[in-house]
N, C-alpha and C positions, 0 to 999 in steps of 0.2 A: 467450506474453507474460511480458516478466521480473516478477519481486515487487518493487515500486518501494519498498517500505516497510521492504526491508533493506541497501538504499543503505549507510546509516552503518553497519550492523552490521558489514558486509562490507568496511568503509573500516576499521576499526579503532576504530569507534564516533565518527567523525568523517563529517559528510556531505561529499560529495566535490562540493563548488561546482563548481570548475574544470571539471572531467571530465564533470560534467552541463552545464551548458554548452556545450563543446564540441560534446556530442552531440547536446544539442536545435539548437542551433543550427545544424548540418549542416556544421563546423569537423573532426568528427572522426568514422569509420564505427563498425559495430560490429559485431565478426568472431562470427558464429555469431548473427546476430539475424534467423537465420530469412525471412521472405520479403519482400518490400521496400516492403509495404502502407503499412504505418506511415509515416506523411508526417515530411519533413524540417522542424519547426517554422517555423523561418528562413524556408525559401521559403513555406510556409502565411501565416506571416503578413503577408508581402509581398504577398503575392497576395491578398490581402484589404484591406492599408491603405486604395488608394481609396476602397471602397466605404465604412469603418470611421469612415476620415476627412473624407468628405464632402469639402462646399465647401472642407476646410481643407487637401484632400490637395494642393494648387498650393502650392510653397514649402516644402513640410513637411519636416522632416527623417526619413523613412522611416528610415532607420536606426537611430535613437534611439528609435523608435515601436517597431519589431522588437522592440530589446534588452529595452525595456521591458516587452515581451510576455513575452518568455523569459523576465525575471527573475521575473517575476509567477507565471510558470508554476514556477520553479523554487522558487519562495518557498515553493508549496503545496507540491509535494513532498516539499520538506522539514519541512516538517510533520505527514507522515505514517510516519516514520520509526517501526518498532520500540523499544519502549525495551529 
């Protein structure tokens, strides 16, 4: 399992938004990440909206509900950054 919490250190002390992104969102793989357990956030989360969203999942914009997941997810992340 990578050290999530040296992200920025390893970016040049910059947290790498973009590039986390991509990869939680299953936009982009990750060469040496080991065995393919670790779910693709993106489809996780989709795969959950109706349930998430109840009665509101008719009409909903599931995509916008995803990203919003990811970002959330990416928010904490970064928050846990090495100083």
């Amino acid at each position: 399992m990578p050290d999530l919490t040296g992200l920025a250190k390893a970016n040049g002390g910059v947290f790498p938004f973009d590039r986390a992104y991509e990869i939680i969102s299953g936009q982009q793989g990750v060469a040496g990440h080991g065995t393919s357990e670790m779910p693709i956030w993106g489809d996780h989360y989709s795969e959950k909206a109706p349930r998430e969203l109840g009665p509101y999942y008719q009409g909903a914009d599931v995509a916008s509900y995803v990203r919003g997941k990811i970002l959330a997810l990416i928010g904490y992340i970064s928050t846990m950054q090495a100083k």
